[in-house]
C-alpha positions, 0 to 999 in steps of 0.5 A: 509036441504033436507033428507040426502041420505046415502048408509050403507056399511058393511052390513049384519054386526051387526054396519052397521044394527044397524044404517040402522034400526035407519035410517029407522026411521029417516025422516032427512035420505033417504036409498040406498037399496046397501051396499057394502060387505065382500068377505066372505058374499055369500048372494045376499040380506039381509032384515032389517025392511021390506026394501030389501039391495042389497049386493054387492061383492068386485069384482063388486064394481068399476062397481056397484059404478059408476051405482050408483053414477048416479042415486042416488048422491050426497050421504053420505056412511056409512063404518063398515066393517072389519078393515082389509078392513079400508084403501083400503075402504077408499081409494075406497071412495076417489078414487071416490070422495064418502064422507063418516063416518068411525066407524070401528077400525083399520087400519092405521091411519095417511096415511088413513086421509092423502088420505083424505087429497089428495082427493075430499072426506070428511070424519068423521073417529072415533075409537068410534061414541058413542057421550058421550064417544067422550065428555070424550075423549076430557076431558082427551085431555084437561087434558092431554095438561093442567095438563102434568104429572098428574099422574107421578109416578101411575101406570095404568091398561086398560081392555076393553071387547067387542063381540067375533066377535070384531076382534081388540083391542078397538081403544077407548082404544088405543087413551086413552092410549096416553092421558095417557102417557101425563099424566106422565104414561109410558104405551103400546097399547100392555099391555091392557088386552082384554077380547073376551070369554063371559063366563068369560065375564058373570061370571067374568065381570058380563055383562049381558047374552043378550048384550054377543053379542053387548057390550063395556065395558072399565075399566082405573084404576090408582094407585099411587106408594105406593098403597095409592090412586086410580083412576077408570074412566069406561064407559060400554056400553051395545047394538049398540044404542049409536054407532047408534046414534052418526053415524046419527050425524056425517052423518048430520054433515058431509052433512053441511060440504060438503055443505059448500065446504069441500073436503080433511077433515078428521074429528073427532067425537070431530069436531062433538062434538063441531059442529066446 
């Protein structure tokens, strides 16, 4: 396969950086020096790496992208704005018929993969990129559907902790919560306890000082009714890496898809996972 050209949106956003530094070092990946934006960005330009990134403003995009589309396709986008943003992006890519990967939470999930079911465009969207905590996904998906009910009668505990600049709930967190009430709990997105202040972060959680900024931590403790047994299930993730590195996976998935003929798919990173 030759180099994958891949244009990283989001920029200068900490996620949609991290993966363009892995890409840069990655000869599998080609970068376009564009990336789309925030209307709160006033910078023209950010610099990763030595290499220079064109920052583009919502205002432009429609015309900034047809420029684009004519000197660089065919190429894969990368989104990791604001989930605020997550449909109306989605929506763009479709509109133009941009396949694309989707790491950011949020958004509303069933009508944005039914636009990617009406359009041109393939996509993998995933509330987690991270390739391992994806595995343990699909193992409590697996459990969910072949043990319903397992844990009738516990009750359950979710705590997640994330950057202060993490806008919303982890949508790790949320999908695990569906596992979980297969698995006989009765339990609400609502009742998860979100942590975002790092000094109780530091002092409480016991993250450490230098990932404050950059962490994914997620604690499901199960307990049964009269306090007798316990289950913990905790995956801590501390940097942006392992998101990094799952993105360039799904991008290389997605390009053997797209080669293949697939136009309308809205993948996950369990399709990735398994290669299917």
């Amino acid at each position: 396969m030759n180099r994958i050209k891949i244009m990283v949106n989001g920029l200068p956003g900490n996620m949609a950086a991290n993966v363009v530094k892995h890409a840069l070092e990655d000869d599998r990946f080609e970068l376009i020096p564009q990336s789309l934006t925030g209307p709160e960005i006033t910078d023209t330009e950010t610099v990763i790496d030595s290499v220079s990134i064109g920052l583009i403003q919502p205002e432009d995009r429609e015309e900034a992208i047809l420029a684009i589309k004519d000197t660089e396709a065919p190429f894969l986008s990368v989104d990791y704005t604001h989930p605020s943003a997550v449909n109306s992006n989605a929506d763009f890519y479709c509109r133009h018929g941009l396949h694309f990967v989707m790491g950011t939470t949020g958004g509303e999930r069933r009508s944005l993969e039914e636009r990617i079911r009406t359009s041109s465009a393939a996509a993998v969207i995933a509330p987690n990129m991270a390739t391992q905590i994806v595995g343990f996904q699909a193992m409590m998906e697996y459990a969910a559907q072949t043990f319903p009910d397992l844990f009738k009668g516990y009750t359950l505990q979710i705590k997640e902790s994330h950057q202060h600049g993490k806008a919303d709930t982890s949508g790790t967190a949320k999908a695990m919560v569906g596992y979980f009430n297969r698995l006989g709990l009765s339990f609400s997105e609502a009742d998860i306890t979100k942590e975002r202040d790092s000094n109780v972060q530091k002092n409480v959680w016991g993250i450490p000082e230098a990932y404050l900024g950059g962490h994914g931590w997620h604690t499901y403790r199960l307990d049964s009714g009269d306090k007798t047994v316990r289950f913990e299930f905790i995956h801590n993730v501390n940097g942006r890496d392992v998101y990094a590195q799952g993105t360039l996976d799904a991008l290389i998935f997605l390009a053997k898809k797209v080669e293949n003929g697939a136009r309308g798919n809205a993948f996950s990173m369990i399709d990735v996972l398994k290669g299917v």
